[in-house]
Biopython code that builds the backbone (N, CA, C, O; Angstrom):
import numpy as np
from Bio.PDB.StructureBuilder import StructureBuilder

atoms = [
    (1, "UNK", "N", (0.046, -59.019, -27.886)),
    (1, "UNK", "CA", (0.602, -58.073, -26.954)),
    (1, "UNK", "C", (-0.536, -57.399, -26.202)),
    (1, "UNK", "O", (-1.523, -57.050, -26.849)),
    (2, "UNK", "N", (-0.484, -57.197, -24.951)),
    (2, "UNK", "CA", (-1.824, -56.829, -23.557)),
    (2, "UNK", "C", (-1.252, -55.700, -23.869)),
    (2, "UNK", "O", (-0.154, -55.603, -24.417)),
    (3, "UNK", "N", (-2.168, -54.538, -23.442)),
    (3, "UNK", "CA", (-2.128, -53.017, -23.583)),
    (3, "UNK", "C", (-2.187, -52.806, -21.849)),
    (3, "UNK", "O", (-3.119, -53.102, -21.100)),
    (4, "UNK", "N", (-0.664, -52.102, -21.449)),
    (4, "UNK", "CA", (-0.872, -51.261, -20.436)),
    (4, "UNK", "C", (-2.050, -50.775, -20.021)),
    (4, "UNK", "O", (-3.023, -50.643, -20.763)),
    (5, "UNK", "N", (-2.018, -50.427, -18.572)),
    (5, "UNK", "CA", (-3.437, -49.248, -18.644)),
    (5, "UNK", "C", (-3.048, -49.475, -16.887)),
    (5, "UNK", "O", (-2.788, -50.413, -16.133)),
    (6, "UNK", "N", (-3.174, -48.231, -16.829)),
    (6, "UNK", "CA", (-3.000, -48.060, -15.031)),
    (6, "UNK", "C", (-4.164, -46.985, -14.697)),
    (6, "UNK", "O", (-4.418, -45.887, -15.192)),
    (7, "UNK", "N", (-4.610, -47.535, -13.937)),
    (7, "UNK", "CA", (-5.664, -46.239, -13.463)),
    (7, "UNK", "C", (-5.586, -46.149, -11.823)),
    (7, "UNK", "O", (-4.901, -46.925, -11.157)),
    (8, "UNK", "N", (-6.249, -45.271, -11.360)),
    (8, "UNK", "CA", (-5.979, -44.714, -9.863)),
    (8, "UNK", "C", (-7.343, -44.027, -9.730)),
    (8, "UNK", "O", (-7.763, -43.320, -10.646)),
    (9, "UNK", "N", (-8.293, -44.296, -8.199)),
    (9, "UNK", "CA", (-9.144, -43.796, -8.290)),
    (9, "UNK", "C", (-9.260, -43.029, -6.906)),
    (9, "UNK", "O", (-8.272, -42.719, -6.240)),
    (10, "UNK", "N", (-10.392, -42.792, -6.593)),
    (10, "UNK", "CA", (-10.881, -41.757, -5.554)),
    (10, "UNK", "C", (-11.422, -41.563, -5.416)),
    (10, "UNK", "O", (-12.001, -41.434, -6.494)),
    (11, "UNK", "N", (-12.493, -41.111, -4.109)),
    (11, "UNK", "CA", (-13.923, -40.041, -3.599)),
    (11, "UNK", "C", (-13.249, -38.806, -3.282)),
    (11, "UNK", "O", (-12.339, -38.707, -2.459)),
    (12, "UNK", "N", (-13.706, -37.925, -3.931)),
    (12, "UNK", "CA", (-13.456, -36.498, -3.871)),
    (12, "UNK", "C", (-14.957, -36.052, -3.433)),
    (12, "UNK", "O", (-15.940, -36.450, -4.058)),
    (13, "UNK", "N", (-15.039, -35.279, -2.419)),
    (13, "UNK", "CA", (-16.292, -34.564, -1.563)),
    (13, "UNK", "C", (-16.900, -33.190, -2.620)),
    (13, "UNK", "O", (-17.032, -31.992, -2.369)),
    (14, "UNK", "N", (-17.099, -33.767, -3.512)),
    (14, "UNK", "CA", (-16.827, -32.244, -4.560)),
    (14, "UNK", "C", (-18.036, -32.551, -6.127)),
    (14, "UNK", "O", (-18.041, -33.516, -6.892)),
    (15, "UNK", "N", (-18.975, -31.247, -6.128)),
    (15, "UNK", "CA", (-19.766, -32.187, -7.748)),
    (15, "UNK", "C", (-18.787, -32.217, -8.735)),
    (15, "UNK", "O", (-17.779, -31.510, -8.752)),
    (16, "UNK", "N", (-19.242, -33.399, -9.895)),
    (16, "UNK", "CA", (-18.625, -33.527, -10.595)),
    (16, "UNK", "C", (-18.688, -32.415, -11.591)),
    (16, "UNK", "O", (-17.719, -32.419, -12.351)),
    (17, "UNK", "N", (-19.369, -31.671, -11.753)),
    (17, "UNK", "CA", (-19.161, -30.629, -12.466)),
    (17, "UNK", "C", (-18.245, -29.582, -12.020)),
    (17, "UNK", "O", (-18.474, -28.528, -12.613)),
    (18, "UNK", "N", (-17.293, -29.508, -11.186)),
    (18, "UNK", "CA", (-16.886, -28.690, -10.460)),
    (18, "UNK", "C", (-15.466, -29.170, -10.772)),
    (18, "UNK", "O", (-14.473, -28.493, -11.040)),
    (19, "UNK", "N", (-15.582, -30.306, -10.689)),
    (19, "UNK", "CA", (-13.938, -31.242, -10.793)),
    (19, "UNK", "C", (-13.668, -31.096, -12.418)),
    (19, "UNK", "O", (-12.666, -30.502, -12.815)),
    (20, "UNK", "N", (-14.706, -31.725, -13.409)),
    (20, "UNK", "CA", (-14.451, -31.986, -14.557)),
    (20, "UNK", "C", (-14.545, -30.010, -15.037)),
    (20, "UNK", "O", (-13.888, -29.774, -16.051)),
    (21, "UNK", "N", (-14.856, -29.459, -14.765)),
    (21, "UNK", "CA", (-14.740, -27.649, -15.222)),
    (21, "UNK", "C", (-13.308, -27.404, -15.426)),
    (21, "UNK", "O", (-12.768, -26.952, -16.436)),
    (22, "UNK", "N", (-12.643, -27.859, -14.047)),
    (22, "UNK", "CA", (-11.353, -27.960, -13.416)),
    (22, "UNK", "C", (-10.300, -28.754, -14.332)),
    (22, "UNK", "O", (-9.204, -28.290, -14.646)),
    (23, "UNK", "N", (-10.653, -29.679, -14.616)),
    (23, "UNK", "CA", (-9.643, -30.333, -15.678)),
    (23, "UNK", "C", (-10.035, -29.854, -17.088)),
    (23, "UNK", "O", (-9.281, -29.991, -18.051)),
    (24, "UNK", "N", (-11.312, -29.256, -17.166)),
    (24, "UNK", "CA", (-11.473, -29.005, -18.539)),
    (24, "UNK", "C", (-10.708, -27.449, -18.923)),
    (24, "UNK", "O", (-10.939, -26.860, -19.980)),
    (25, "UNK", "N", (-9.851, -26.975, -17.948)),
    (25, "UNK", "CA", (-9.050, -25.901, -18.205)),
    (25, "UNK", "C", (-7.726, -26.116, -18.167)),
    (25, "UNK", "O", (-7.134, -26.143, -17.088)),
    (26, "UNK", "N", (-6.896, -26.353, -19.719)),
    (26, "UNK", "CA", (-5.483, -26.572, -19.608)),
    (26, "UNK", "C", (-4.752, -25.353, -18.517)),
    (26, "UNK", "O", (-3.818, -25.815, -17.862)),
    (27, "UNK", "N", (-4.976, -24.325, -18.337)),
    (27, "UNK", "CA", (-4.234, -23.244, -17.044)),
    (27, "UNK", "C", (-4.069, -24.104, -16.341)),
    (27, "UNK", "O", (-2.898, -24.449, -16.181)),
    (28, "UNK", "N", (-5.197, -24.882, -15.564)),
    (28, "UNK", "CA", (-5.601, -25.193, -14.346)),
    (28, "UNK", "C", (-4.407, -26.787, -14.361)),
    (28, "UNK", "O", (-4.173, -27.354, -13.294)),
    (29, "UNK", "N", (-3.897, -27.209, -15.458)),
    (29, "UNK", "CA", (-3.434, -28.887, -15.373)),
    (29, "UNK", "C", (-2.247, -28.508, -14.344)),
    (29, "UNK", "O", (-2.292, -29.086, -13.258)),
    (30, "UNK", "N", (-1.199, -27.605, -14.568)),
    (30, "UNK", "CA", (0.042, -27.744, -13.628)),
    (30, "UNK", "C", (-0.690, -27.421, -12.049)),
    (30, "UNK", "O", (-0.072, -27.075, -11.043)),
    (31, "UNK", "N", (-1.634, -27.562, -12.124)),
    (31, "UNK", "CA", (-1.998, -27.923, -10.152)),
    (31, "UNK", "C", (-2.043, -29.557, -9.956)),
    (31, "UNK", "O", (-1.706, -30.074, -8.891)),
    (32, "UNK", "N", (-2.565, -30.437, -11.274)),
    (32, "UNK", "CA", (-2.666, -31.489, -11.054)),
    (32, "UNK", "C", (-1.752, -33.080, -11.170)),
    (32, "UNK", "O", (-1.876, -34.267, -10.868)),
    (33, "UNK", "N", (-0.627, -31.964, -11.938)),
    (33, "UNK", "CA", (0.577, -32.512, -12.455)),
    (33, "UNK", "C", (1.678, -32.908, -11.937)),
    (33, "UNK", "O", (2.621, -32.136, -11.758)),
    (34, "UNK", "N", (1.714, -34.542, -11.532)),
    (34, "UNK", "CA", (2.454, -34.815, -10.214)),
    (34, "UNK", "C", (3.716, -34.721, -10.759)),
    (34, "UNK", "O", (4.487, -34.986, -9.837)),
    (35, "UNK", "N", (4.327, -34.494, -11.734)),
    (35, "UNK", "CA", (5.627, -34.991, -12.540)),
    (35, "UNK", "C", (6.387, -33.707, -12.357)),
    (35, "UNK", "O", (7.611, -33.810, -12.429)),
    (36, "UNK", "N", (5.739, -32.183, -12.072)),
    (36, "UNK", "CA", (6.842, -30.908, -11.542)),
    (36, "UNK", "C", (6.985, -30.350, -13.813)),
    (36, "UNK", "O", (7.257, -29.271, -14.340)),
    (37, "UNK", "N", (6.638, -31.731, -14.430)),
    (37, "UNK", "CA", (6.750, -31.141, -15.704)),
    (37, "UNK", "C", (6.400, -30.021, -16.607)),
    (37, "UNK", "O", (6.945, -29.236, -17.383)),
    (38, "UNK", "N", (5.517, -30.247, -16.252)),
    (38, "UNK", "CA", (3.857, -29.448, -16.612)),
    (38, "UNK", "C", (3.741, -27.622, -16.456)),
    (38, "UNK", "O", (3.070, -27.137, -15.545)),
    (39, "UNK", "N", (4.301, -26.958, -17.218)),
    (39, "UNK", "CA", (4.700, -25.266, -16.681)),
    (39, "UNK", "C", (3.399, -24.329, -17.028)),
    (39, "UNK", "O", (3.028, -23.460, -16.240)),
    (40, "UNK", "N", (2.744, -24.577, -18.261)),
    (40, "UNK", "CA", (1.670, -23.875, -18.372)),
    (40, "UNK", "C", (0.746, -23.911, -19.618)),
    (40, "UNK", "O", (1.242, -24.585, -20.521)),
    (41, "UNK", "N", (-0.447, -23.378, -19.912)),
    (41, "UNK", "CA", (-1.241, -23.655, -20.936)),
    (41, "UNK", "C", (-1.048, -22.526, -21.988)),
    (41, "UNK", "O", (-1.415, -21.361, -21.837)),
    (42, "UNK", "N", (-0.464, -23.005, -22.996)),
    (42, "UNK", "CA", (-0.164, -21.805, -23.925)),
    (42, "UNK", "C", (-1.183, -20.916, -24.727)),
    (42, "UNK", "O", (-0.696, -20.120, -25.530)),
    (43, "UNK", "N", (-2.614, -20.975, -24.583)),
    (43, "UNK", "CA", (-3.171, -20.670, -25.061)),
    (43, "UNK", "C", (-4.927, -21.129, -23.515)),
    (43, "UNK", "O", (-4.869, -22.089, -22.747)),
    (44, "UNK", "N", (-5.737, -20.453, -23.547)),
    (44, "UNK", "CA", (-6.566, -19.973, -22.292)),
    (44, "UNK", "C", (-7.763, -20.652, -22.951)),
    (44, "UNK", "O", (-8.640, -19.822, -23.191)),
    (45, "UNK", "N", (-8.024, -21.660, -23.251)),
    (45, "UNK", "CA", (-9.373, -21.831, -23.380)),
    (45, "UNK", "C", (-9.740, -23.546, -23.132)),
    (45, "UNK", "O", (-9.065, -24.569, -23.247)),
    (46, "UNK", "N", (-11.437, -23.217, -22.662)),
    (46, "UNK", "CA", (-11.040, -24.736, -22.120)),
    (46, "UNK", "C", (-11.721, -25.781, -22.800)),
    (46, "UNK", "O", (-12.771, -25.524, -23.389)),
    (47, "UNK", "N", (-11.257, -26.909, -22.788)),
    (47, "UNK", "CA", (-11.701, -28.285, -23.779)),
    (47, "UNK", "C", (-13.194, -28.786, -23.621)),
    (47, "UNK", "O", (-13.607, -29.211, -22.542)),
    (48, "UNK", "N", (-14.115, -28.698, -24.953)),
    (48, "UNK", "CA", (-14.997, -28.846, -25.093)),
    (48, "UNK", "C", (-15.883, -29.987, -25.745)),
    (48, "UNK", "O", (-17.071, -30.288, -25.624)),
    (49, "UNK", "N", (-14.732, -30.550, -26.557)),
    (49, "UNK", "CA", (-15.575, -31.599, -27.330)),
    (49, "UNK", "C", (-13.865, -32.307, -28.068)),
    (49, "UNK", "O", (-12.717, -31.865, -28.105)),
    (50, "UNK", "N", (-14.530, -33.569, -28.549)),
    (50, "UNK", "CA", (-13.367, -34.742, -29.215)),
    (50, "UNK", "C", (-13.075, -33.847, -30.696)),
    (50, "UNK", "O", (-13.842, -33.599, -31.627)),
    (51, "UNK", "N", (-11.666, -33.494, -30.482)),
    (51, "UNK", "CA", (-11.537, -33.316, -31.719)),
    (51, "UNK", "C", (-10.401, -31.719, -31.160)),
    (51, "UNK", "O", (-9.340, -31.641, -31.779)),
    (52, "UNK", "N", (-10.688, -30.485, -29.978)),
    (52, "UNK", "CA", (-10.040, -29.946, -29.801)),
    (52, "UNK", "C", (-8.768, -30.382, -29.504)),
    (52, "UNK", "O", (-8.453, -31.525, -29.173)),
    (53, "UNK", "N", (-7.715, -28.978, -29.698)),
    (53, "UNK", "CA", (-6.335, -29.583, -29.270)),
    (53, "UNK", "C", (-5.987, -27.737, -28.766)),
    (53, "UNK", "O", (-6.286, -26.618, -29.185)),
    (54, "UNK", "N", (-5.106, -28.403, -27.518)),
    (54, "UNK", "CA", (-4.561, -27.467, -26.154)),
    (54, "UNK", "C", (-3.381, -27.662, -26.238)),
    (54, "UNK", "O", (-3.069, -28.751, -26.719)),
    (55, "UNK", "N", (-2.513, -26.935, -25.916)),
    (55, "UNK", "CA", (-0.807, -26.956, -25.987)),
    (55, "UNK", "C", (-0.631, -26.550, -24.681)),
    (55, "UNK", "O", (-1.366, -25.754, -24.097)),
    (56, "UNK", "N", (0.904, -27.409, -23.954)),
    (56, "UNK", "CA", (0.980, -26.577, -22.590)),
    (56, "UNK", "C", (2.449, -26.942, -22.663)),
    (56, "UNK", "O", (3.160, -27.862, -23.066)),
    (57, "UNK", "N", (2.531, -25.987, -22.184)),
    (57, "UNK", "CA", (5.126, -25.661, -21.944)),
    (57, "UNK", "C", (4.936, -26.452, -21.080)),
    (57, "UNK", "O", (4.002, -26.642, -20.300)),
    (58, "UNK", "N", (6.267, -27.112, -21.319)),
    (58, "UNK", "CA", (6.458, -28.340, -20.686)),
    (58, "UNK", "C", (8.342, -28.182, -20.250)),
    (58, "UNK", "O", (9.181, -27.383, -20.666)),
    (59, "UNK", "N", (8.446, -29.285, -19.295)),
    (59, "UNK", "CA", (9.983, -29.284, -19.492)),
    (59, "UNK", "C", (10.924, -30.407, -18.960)),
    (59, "UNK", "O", (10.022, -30.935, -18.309)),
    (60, "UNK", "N", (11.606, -30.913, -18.797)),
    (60, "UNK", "CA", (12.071, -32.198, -18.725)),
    (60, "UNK", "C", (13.837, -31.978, -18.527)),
    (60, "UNK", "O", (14.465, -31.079, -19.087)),
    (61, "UNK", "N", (14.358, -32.869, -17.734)),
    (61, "UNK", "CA", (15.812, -32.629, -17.614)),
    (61, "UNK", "C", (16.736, -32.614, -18.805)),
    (61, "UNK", "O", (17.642, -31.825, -19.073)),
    (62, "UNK", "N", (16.163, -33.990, -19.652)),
    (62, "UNK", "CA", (16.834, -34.421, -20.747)),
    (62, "UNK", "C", (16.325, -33.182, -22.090)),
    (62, "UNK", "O", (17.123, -32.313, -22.439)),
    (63, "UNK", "N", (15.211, -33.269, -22.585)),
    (63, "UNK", "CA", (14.622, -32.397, -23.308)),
    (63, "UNK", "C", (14.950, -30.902, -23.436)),
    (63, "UNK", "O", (15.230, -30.299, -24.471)),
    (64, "UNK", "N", (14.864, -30.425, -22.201)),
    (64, "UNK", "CA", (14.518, -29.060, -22.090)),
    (64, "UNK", "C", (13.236, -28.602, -21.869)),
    (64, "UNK", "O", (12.440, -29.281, -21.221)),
    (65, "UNK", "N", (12.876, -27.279, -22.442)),
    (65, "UNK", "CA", (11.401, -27.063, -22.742)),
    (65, "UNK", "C", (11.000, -27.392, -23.791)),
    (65, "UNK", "O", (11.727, -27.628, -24.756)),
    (66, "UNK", "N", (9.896, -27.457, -23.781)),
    (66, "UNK", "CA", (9.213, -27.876, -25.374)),
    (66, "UNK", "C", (7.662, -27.668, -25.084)),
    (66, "UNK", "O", (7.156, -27.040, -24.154)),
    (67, "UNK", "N", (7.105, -28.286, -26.010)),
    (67, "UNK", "CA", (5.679, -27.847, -26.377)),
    (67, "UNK", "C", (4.785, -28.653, -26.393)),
    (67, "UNK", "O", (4.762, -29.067, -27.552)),
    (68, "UNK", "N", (3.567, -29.437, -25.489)),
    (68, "UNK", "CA", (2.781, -30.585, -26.233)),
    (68, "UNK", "C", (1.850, -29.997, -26.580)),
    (68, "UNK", "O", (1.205, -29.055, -26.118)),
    (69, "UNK", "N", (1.771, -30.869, -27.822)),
    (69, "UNK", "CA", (0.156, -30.750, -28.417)),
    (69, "UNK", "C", (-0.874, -31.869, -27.923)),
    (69, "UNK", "O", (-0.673, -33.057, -28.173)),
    (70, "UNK", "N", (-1.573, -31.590, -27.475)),
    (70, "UNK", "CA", (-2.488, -32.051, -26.516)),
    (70, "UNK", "C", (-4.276, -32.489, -27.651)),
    (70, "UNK", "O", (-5.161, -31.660, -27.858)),
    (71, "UNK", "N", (-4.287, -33.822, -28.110)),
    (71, "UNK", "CA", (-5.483, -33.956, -29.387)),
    (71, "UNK", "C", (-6.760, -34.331, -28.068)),
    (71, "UNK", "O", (-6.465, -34.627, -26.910)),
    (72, "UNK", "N", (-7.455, -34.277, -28.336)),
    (72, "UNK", "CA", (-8.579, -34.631, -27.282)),
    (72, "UNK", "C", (-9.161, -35.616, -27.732)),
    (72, "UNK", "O", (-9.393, -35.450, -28.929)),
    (73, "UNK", "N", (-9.655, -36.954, -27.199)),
    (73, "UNK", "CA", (-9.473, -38.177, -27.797)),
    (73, "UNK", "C", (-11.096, -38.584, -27.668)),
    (73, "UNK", "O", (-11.857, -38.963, -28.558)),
    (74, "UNK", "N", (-11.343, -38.379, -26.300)),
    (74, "UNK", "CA", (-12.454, -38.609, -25.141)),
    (74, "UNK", "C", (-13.242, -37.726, -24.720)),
    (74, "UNK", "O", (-12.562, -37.143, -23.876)),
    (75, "UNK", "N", (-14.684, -37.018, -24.765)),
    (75, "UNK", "CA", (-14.769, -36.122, -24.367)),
    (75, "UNK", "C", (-16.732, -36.451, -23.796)),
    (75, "UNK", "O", (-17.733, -36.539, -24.507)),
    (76, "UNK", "N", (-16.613, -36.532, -22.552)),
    (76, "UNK", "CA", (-18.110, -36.516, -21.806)),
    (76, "UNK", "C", (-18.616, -35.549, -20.819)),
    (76, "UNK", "O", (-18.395, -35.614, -19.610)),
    (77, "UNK", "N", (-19.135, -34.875, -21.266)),
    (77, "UNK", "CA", (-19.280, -33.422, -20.268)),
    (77, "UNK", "C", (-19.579, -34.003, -18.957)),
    (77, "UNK", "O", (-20.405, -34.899, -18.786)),
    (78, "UNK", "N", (-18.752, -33.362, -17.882)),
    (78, "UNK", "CA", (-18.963, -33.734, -16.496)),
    (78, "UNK", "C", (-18.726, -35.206, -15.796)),
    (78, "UNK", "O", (-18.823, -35.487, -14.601)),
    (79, "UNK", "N", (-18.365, -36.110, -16.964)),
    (79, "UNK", "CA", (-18.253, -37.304, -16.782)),
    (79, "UNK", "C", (-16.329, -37.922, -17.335)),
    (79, "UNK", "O", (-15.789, -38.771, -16.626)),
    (80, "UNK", "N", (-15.653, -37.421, -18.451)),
    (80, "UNK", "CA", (-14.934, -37.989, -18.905)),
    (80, "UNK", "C", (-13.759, -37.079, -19.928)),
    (80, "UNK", "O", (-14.162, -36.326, -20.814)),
    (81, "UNK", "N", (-13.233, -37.155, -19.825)),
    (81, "UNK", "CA", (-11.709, -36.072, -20.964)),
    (81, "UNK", "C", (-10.576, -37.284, -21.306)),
    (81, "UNK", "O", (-10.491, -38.367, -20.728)),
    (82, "UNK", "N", (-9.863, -36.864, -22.242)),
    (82, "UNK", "CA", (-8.797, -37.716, -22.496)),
    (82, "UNK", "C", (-7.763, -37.091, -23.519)),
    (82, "UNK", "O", (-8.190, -36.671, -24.595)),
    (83, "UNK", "N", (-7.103, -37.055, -23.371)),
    (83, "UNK", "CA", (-5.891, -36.729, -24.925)),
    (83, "UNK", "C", (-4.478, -37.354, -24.752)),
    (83, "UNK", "O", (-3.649, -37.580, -23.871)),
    (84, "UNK", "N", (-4.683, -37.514, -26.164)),
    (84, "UNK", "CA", (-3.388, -37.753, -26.644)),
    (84, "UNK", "C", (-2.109, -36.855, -27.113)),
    (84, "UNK", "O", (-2.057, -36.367, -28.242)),
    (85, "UNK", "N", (-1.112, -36.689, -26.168)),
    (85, "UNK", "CA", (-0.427, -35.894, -26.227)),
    (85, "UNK", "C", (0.547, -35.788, -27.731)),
    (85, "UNK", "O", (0.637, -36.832, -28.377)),
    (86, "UNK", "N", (1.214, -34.612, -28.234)),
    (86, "UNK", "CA", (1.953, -34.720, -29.473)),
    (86, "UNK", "C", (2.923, -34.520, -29.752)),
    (86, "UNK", "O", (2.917, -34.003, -30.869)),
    (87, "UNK", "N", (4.847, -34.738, -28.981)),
    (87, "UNK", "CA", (5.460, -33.614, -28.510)),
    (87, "UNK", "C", (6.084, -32.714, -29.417)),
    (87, "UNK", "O", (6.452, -33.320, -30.424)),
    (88, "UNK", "N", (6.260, -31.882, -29.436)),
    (88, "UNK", "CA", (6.955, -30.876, -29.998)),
    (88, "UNK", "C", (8.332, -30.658, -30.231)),
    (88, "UNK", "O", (8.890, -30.770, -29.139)),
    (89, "UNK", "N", (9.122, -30.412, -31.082)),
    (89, "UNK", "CA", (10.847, -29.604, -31.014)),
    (89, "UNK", "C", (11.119, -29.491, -29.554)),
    (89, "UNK", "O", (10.265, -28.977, -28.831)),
    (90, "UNK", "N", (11.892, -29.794, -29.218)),
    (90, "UNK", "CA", (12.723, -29.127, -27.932)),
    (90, "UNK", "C", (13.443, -28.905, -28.162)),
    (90, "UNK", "O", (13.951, -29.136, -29.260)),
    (91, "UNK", "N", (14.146, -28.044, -26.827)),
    (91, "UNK", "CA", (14.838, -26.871, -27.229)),
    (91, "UNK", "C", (16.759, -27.655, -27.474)),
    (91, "UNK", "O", (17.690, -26.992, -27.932)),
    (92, "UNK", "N", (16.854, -28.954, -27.078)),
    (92, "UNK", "CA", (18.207, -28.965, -26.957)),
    (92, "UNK", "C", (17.913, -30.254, -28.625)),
    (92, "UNK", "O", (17.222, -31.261, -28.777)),
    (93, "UNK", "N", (18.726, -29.588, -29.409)),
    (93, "UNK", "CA", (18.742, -30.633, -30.340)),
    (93, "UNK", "C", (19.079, -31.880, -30.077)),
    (93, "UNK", "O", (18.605, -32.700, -30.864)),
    (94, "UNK", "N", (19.972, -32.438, -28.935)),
    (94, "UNK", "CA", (20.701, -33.723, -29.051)),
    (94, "UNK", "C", (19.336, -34.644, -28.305)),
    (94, "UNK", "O", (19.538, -35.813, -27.975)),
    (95, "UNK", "N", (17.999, -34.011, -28.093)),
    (95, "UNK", "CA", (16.760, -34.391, -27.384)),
    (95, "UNK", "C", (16.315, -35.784, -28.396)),
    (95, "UNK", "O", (15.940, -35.503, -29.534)),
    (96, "UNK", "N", (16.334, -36.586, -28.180)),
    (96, "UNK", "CA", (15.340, -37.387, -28.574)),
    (96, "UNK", "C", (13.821, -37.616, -29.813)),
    (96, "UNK", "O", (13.369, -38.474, -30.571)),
    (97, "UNK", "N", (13.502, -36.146, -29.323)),
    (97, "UNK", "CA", (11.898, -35.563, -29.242)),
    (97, "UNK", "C", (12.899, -34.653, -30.747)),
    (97, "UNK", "O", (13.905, -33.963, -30.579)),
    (98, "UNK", "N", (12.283, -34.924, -31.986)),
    (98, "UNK", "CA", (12.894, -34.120, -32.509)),
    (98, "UNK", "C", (11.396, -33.154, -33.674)),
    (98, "UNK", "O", (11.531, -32.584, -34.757)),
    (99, "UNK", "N", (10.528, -33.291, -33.088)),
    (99, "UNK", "CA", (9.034, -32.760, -33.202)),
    (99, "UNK", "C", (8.268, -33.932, -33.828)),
    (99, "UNK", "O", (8.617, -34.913, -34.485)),
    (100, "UNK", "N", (6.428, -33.205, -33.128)),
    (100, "UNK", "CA", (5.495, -33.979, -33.747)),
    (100, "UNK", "C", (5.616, -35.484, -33.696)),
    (100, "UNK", "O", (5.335, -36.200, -34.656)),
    (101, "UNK", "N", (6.112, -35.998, -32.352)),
    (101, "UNK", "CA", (6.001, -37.058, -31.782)),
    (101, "UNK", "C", (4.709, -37.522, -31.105)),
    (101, "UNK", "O", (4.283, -37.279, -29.976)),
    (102, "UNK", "N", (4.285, -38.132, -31.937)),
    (102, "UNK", "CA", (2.951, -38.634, -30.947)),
    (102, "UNK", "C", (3.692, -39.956, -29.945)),
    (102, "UNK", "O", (4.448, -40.863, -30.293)),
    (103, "UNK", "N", (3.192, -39.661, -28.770)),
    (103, "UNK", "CA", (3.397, -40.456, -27.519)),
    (103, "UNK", "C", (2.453, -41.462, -28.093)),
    (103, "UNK", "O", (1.701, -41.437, -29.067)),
    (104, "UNK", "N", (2.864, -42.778, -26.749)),
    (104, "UNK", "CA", (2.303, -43.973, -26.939)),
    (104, "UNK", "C", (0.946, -44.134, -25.740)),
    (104, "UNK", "O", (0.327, -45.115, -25.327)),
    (105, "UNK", "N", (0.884, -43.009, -25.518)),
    (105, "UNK", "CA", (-0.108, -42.941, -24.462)),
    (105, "UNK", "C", (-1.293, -41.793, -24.465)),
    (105, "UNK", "O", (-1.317, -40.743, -25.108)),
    (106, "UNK", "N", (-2.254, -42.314, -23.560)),
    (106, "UNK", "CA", (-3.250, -41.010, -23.368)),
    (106, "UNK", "C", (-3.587, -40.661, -22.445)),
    (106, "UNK", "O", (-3.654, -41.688, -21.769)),
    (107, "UNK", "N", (-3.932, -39.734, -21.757)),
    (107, "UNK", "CA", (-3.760, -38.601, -20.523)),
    (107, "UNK", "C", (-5.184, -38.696, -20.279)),
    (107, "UNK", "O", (-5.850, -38.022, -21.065)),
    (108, "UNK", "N", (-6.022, -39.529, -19.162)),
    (108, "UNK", "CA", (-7.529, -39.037, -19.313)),
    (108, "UNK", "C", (-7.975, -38.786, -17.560)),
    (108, "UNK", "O", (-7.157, -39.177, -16.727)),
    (109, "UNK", "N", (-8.679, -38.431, -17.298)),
    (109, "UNK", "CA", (-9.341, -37.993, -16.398)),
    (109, "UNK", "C", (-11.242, -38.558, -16.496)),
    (109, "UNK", "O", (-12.041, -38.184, -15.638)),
]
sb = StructureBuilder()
sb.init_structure("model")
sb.init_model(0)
sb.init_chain("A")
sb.init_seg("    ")
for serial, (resi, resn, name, xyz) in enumerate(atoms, 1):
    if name == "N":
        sb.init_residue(resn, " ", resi, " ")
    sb.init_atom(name, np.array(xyz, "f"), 0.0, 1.0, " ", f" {name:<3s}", serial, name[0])
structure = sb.get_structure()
């Protein structure tokens, strides 16, 4: 079985320390979050090394709100981030997501 993997790239006029600062602050993800999902970072501090984990409210038609736990998988200062998301309880029981779902995917930048 081949492993998915979609990537999307870009020149951004901008140092990379400036961009990767920017993603390295869960606050800052619902600016980058094309999905409208993405509501906010539950906790203010920003990702530093493989091994932290960030939570951000989330919300979904089917789901409701809920909670990811966000593991940090990947981590290259100024160069690289990644996590693996974890989802949480949501709020409508008949959800799917019935906690501590690790997704089949990882979120990297």
């Amino acid at each position: 079985m081949s492993e998915l993997k979609i990537t999307e790239s870009r020149d951004i006029n901008t140092p990379a320390t400036r961009i990767f600062s920017f993603l390295a602050d869960p606050a800052m993800h619902p600016q980058v979050d094309g999905t409208g999902m993405l509501r906010s970072a539950v906790e203010n501090r920003p990702i530093s090394k493989v091994g932290d984990v960030f939570s951000v409210s989330m919300t979904h038609w089917a789901r409701g709100n809920y909670i990811t736990e966000n593991h940090v998988v990947e981590f290259e200062q100024d160069r690289r981030i990644a996590w693996a998301p974890v989802a949480q309880k949501s709020e409508r029981s008949e959800s799917h997501c019935n906690g501590g779902t690790t997704e089949s995917r990882w979120w990297g930048w």
